[in-house]
C-alpha positions as CSV (number, residue, x, y, z in Angstrom):
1,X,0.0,0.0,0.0
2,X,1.7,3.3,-0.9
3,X,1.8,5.6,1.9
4,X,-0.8,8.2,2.1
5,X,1.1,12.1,1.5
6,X,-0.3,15.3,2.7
7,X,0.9,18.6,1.8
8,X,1.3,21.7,3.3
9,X,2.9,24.7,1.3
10,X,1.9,28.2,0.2
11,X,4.3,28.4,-2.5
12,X,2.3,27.0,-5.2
13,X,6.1,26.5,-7.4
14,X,7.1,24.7,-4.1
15,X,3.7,22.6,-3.6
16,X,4.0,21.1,-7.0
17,X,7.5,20.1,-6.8
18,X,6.3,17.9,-3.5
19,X,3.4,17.0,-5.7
20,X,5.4,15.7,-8.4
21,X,7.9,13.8,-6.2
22,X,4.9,12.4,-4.4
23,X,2.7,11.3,-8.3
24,X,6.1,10.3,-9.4
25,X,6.9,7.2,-6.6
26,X,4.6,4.3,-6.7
27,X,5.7,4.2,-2.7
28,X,3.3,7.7,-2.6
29,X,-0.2,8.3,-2.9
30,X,-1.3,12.1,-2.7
31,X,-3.9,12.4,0.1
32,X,-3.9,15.9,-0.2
33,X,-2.3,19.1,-0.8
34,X,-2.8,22.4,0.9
35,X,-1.8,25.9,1.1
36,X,-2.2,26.4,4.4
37,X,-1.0,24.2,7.5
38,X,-4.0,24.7,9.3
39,X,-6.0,23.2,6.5
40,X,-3.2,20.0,6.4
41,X,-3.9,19.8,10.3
42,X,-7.5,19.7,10.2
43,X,-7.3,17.1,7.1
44,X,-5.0,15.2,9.4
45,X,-7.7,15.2,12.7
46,X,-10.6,13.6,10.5
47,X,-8.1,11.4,8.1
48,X,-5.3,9.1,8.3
49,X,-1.6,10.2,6.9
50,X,1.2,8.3,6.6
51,X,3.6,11.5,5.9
52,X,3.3,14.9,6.2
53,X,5.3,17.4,4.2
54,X,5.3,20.7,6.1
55,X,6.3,24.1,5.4
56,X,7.3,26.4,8.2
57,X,6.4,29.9,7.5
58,X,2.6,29.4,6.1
59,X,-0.1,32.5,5.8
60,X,-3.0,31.6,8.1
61,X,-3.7,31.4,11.9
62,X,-1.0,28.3,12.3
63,X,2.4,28.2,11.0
64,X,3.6,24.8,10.8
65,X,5.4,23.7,13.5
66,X,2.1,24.6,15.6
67,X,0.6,22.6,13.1
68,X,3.2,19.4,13.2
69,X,2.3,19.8,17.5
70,X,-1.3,19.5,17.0
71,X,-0.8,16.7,14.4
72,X,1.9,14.5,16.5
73,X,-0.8,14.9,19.1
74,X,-3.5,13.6,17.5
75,X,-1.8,11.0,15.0
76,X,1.4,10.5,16.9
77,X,2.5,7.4,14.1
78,X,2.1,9.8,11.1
79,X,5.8,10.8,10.1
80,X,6.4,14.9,9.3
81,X,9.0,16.4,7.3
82,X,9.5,19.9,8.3
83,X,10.9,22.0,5.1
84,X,11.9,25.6,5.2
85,X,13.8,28.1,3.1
86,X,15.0,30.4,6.2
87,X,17.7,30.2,8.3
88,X,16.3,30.8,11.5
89,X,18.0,29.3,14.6
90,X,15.5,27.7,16.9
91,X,13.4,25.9,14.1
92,X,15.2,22.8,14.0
93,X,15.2,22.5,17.8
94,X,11.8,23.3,18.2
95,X,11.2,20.5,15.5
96,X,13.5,18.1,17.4
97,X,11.1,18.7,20.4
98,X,8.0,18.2,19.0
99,X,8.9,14.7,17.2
100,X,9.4,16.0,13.6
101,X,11.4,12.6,12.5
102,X,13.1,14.9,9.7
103,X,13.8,18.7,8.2
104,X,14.7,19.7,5.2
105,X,16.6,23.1,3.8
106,X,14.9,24.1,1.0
107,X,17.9,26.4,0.2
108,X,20.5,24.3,0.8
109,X,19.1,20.6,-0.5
110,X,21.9,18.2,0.4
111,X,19.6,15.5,-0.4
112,X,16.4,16.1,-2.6
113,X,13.1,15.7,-0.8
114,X,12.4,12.2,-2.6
115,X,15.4,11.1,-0.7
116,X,14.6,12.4,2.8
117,X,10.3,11.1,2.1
118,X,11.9,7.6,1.5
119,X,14.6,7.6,4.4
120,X,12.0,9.0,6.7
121,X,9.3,6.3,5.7
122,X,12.4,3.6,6.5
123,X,12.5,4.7,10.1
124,X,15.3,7.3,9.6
125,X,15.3,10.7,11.1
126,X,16.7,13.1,8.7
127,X,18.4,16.5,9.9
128,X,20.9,18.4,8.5
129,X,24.4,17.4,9.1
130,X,25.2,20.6,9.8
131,X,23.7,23.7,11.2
132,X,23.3,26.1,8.2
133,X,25.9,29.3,9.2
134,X,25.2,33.1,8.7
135,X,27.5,36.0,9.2
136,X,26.0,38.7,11.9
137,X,28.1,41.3,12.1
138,X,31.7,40.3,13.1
139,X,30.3,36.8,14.4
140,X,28.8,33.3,12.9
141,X,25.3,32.1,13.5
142,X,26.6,28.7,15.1
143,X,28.8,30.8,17.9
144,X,25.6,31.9,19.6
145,X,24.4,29.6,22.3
146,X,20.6,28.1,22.9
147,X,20.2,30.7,25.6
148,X,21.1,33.6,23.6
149,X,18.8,32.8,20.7
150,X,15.8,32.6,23.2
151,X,17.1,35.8,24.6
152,X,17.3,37.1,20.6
153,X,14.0,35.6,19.6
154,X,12.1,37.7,22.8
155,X,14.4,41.0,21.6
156,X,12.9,40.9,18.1
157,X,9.4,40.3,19.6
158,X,10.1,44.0,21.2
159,X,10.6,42.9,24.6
160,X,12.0,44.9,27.5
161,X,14.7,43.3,29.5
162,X,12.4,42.7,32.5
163,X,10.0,40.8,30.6
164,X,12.8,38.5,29.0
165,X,13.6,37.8,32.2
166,X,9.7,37.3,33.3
167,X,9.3,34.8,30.6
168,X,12.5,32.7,30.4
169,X,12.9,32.6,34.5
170,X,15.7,34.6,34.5
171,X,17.5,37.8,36.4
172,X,17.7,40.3,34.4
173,X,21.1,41.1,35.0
174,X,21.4,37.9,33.7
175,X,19.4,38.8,30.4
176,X,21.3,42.1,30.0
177,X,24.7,40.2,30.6
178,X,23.6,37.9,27.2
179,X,22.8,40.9,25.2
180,X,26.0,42.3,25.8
181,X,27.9,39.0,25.3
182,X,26.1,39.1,21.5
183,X,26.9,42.7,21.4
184,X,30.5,41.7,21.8
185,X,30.7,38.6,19.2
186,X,28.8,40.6,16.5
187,X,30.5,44.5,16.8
188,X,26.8,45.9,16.8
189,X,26.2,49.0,18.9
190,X,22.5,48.5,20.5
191,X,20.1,45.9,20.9
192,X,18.2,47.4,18.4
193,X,20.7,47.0,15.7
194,X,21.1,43.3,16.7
195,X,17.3,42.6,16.7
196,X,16.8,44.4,13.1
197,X,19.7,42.7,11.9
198,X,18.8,39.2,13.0
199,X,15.3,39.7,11.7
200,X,16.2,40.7,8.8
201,X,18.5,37.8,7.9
202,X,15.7,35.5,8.6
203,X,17.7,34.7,11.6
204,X,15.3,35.4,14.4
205,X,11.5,35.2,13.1
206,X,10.6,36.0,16.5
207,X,6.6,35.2,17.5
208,X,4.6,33.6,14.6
209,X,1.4,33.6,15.4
């Protein structure tokens, strides 16, 4: 029985590409293919998938690692890629969390997305082998720890220092020794600098909802 492929991508260029490398695998069946990953969710509540190919940053009220949560809760045996063309720093973490078995850089496509469907459908999960690096300022994106991109992703959001601290359980001499620390590695002059530049990169998406 080939296994039963949902979609989720808003890039219609994108969508049929998985389409295609879905119609074009005897091992595939297209259950469905959306442009939203609210609508691949829902699909995914009332039906059965066997894979789910997930974009990231989706237009709608759920981007799609909310959506990949939701859908782990509810089908916890149906398999999720996670694919996305941004860099940003906490995605594959947050993926790893949730119990996305594999992600895939659109940019950077190491393997094509045929390869990681059918290694992911063997029981493999598929990550990059290595974390994608980005220049910021005088500093690489890999040199920045898990704490300071939590810090960076609550920075870009527009939070005050106290508030970082409120919501990570922190001091917030704590918080403000971080943002000086990232100050340091990247040569910017003000937090606001560093949270414009990161956002703008792609880096730091901040709060997607």
């Amino acid at each position: 029985m080939p296994y039963k492929t949902v979609i989720a991508e808003d890039f219609k260029m994108i969508r049929q590409v998985f389409e295609a490398a879905v119609n074009e695998s005897d091992n595939y069946e297209l259950a469905a293919s959306f442009p939203t990953a609210q609508q691949a969710m829902e699909w995914c509540e009332k039906h059965h998938a066997d894979l789910v190919l997930m974009d990231v940053l989706i237009p709608g009220s759920m981007n799609g690692l909310d959506a990949a949560r939701r859908i782990k809760e509810v089908s916890p045996d149906t398999k999720i890629i996670i694919v996305t063309s941004m860099p940003e720093l906490s995605y594959e973490r947050q993926a790893r969390e949730i119990g996305v078995e594999s992600f895939w850089q659109k940019e950077v496509q190491e393997q094509t997305i045929q390869e990681i469907m059918d290694r992911t459908m063997a029981g493999e999960s598929v990550y990059p082998g290595t974390q994608q690096k980005v220049n910021i300022g005088e500093a690489v994106s890999t040199e920045f720890t898990d704490r300071e991109i939590d810090i960076l992703k609550e920075l870009v959001s527009g939070a005050s220092n106290a508030e970082i601290a409120e919501k990570l359980g922190l001091k917030e001499p704590t918080v403000k020794m971080h943002i000086k620390n990232m100050l340091q590695k990247t040569g910017y002059r003000s937090r606001l600098e560093l949270a414009v530049k990161v956002r703008h990169m792609g880096l730091i998406i901040g709060d997607m909802e």
